[in-house]
C-alpha positions in Angstrom: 15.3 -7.1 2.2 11.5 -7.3 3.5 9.5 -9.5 1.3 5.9 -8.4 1.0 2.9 -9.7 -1.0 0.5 -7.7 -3.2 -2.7 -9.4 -4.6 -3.7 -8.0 -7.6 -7.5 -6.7 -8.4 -7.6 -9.6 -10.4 -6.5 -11.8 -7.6 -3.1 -13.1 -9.1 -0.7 -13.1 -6.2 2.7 -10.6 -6.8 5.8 -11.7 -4.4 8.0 -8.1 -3.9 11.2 -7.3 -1.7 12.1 -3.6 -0.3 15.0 -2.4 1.9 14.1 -2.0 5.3 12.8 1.4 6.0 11.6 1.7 2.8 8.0 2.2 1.5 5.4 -0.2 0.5 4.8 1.9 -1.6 8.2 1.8 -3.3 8.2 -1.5 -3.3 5.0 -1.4 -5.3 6.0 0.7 -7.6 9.1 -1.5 -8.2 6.6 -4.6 -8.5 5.2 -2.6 -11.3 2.0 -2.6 -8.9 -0.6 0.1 -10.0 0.4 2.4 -7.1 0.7 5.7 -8.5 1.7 8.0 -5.6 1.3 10.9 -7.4 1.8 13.0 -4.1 5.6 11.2 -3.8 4.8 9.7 0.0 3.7 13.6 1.6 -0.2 12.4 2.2 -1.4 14.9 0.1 -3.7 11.8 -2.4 -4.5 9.1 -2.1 -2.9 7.3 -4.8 -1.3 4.7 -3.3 -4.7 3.3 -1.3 -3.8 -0.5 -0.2 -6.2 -2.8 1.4 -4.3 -4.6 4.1 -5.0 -8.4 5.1 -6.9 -8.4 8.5 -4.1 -10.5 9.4 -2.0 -8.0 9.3 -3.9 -5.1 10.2 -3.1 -5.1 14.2 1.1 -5.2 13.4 1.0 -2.0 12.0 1.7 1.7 13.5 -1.9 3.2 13.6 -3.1 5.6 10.8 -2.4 9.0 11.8 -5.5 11.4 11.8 -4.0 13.1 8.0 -3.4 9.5 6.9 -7.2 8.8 7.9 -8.1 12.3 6.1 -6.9 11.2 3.2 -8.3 7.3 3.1 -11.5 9.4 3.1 -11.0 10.5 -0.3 -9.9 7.1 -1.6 -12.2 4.7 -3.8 -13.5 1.3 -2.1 -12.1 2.2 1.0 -12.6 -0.9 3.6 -12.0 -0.6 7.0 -8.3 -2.0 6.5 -7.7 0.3 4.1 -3.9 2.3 4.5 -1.5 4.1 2.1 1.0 2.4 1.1 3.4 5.0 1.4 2.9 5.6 5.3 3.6 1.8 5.7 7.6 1.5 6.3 8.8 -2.0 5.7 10.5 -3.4 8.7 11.6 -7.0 9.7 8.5 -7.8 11.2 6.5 -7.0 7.9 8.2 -10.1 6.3 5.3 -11.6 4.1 3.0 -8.8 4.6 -0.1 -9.4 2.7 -1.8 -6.3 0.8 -4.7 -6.2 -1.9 -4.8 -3.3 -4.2 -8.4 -1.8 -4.8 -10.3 -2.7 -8.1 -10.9 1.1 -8.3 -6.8 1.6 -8.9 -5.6 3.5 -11.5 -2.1 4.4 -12.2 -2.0 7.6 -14.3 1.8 7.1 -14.9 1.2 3.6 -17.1 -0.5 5.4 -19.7 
């Protein structure tokens, strides 16, 4: 298991675990994070917007240019902004710091 640390819009730090090759944003999602993914990982929303720790930024694969398509669509985008469901959890993620945007909404709580 990859541990992996959201911070909530309210700030209130959130520890999560995923298998390795999983998604962050499964791992959200299994948090009970406000990630809604309504496009189920195919980069076709941008529901799952993350705001990664600078930190972190550099250790991560680049954003492909459909990836960066779709951040452009995305609420409070910053300029560490990803989707969590491009982000594949991996050894060398352990402790991986994300914020989730005050602008997130998860349709599938209500």
């Amino acid at each position: 298991m990859v541990k992996v640390i959201f911070i909530t819009a309210e700030g209130t730090r959130i520890e999560a675990e995923g298998e390795e090759g999983t998604s962050l944003l499964e791992a959200g999602q299994a948090a009970n994070m406000p990630l809604e993914g309504t496009c189920e990982g195919q980069m076709a929303c941008s529901t799952c917007h993350v705001i990664v720790d600078p930190d972190w930024f550099g250790k991560l694969a680049p954003a492909s240019d459909d990836e960066e398509d779709m951040l452009d669509l995305a609420a409070a985008v910053e300029r560490t902004s990803r989707l969590s469901c491009q982000i594949l959890l991996t050894p060398a993620l352990e402790g991986l710091v994300v914020r989730i945007p005050r602008e997130s909404r998860d349709a599938q709580a209500y």
